[in-house]
N, C-alpha and C positions, 0 to 999 in steps of 0.2 A: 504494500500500500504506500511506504515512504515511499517505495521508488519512484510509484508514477508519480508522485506530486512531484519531485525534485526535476522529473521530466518537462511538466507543465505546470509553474508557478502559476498562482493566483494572477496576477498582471497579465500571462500570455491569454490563459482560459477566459479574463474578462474580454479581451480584444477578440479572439476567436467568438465567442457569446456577440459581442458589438456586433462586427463583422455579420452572421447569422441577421442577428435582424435588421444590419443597414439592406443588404437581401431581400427583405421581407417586405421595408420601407420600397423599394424599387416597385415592387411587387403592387406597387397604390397604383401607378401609372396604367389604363387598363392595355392589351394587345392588340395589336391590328390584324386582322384575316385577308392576306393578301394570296390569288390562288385558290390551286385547292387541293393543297398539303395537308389542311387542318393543325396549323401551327402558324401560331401568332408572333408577331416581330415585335419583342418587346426591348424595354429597357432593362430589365432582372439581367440577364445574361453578362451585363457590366460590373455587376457587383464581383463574380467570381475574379476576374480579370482582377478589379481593384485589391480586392483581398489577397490574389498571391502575390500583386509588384507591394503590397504592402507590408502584408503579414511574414511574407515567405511560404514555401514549397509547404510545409507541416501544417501551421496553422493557419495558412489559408483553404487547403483544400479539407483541412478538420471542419472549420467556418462553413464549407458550403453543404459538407456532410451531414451536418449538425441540422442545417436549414432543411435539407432533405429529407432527414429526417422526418423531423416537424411537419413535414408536408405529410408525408406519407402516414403520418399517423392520423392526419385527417384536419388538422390547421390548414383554413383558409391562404396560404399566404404567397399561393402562385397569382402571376396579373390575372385578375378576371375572378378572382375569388379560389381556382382550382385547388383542389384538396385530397388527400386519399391516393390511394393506390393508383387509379383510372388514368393520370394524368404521366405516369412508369410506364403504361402500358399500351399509351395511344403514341399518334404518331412523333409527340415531343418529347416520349421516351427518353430517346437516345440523346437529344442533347441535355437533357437533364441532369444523365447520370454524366454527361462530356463535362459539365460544368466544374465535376472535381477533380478531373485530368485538367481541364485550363484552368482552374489556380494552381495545380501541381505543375504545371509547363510553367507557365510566367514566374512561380515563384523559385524554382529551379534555377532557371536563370539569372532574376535579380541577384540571386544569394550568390552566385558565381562570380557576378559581375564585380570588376575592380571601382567601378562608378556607375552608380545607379543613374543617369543622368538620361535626356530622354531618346537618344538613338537606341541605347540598350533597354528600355523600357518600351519601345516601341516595336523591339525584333522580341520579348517577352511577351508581350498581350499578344502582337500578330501569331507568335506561337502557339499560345493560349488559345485563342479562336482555333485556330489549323486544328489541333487536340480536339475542340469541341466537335468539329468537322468530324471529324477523325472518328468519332461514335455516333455522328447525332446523322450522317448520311445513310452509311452499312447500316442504323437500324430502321430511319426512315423506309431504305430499301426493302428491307426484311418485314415491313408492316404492310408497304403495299405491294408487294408481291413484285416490285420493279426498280429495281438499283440505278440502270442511268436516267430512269422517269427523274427517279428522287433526288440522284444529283443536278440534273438541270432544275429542278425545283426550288433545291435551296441556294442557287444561285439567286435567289429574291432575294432572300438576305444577307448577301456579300456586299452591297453598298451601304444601307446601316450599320451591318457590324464592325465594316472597314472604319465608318466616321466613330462606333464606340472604340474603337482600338487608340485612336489618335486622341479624341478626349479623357479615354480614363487614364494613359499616357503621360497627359499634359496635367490633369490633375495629379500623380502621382508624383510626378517632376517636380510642381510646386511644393510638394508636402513633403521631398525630401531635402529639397532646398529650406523648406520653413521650420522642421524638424531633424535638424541634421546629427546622426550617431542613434536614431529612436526608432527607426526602422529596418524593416529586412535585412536589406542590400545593404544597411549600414553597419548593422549589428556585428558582422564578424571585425571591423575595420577600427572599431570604440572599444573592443575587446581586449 
C-alpha cells in the first residue's frame, strides 16, 4: 500500500482527478453530426492531448482512464450527455478508448523532450491525434463492416482536429513558459 502512494503523491493524483474533469468540462460543448459515421466532432478529444503535453505519458493517460471510467459507469459526461457502456460500443468506440494512447503518445514525448517549447509540443499532440487515428479508424472499420469506407470518413475530422493540435499546443506552450520546472516536460530538468 506504501508503495503505490510513494508512486503517486497526493499533488500528482489531484492533477490526474483535475485533469478527468477538465475532460468532463469539454464535454458541456455539445457534438456536431457531420456524415454518417455517427460520430460527433467535438471539442473532449482536446482534453486528452492537453493532459499528456501537461501531465506526462502516466498521469495523463491515468486522467483520461479515470474519465473513462466514469463514463462507463454511466456518468453523463460524454458531449451530448453520452453515458454507459453504449457509447465503447458504437461507432466512437475506438477513438474513445484512442484517447489514452494520445495522452500516452504526447506525453511520451514531452517527457523526452530537452525543451518543451512548441515545435516539440506540436510533433506530440500531432502524435497524439495519429494514436487516436490509430484505434479510432480499425475500429470505426470493424463497426461498419468497411475499413476504407471508414477511413475516408474520418477524414471529416482531420481539419478540426489538425486546428485542436495547434491550439492545445499553443496553450501548452504558454503554461510552460508561465509555469516553468511545474510540468511534464519540465519535471525531469528541476530535478
Amino acid at each position: 500500500m506504501s508503495g503505490s502512494r510513494a508512486s503517486l503523491p497526493a499533488a500528482d493524483l489531484a492533477r490526474t482527478v483535475v485533469f478527468a474533469a477538465f475532460i468532463a468540462v469539454l464535454g458541456i460543448f455539445p457534438g456536431v453530426y457531420v456524415g454518417t459515421s455517427g460520430i460527433p466532432i467535438v471539442l473532449q478529444n482536446a482534453g486528452p492531448l492537453l493532459a499528456g503535453s501537461l501531465l506526462g505519458a502516466r498521469r495523463g493517460a491515468m486522467s483520461v482512464a479515470l474519465f473513462l471510467a466514469l463514463t462507463a459507469l454511466g456518468l453523463p459526461l460524454l458531449s451530448g450527455g453520452r453515458a454507459g457502456i453504449g457509447p465503447f460500443l458504437g461507432p466512437s468506440g475506438g477513438y474513445l478508448l484512442g484517447w489514452i494512447l494520445s495522452a500516452l503518445v504526447a506525453g511520451l514525448i514531452v517527457e523526452r523532450a530537452k525543451s518543451p517549447g512548441l515545435p516539440v509540443l506540436l510533433v506530440a499532440n500531432a502524435a497524439g491525434l495519429a494514436a487516436d487515428y490509430l484505434i479510432g479508424v480499425p475500429f470505426l472499420g470493424l463497426y461498419t463492416g468497411d475499413l476504407p469506407a471508414a477511413a475516408v470518413q474520418s477524414l471529416t475530422f482531420l481539419p478540426g482536429d489538425v486546428a485542436k493540435v495547434v491550439v492545445v499546443s499553443l496553450i501548452a506552450a504558454l503554461l510552460y513558459r508561465a509555469l516553468p520546472g511545474q510540468l511534464a516536460g519540465s519535471a525531469k530538468r528541476s530535478a
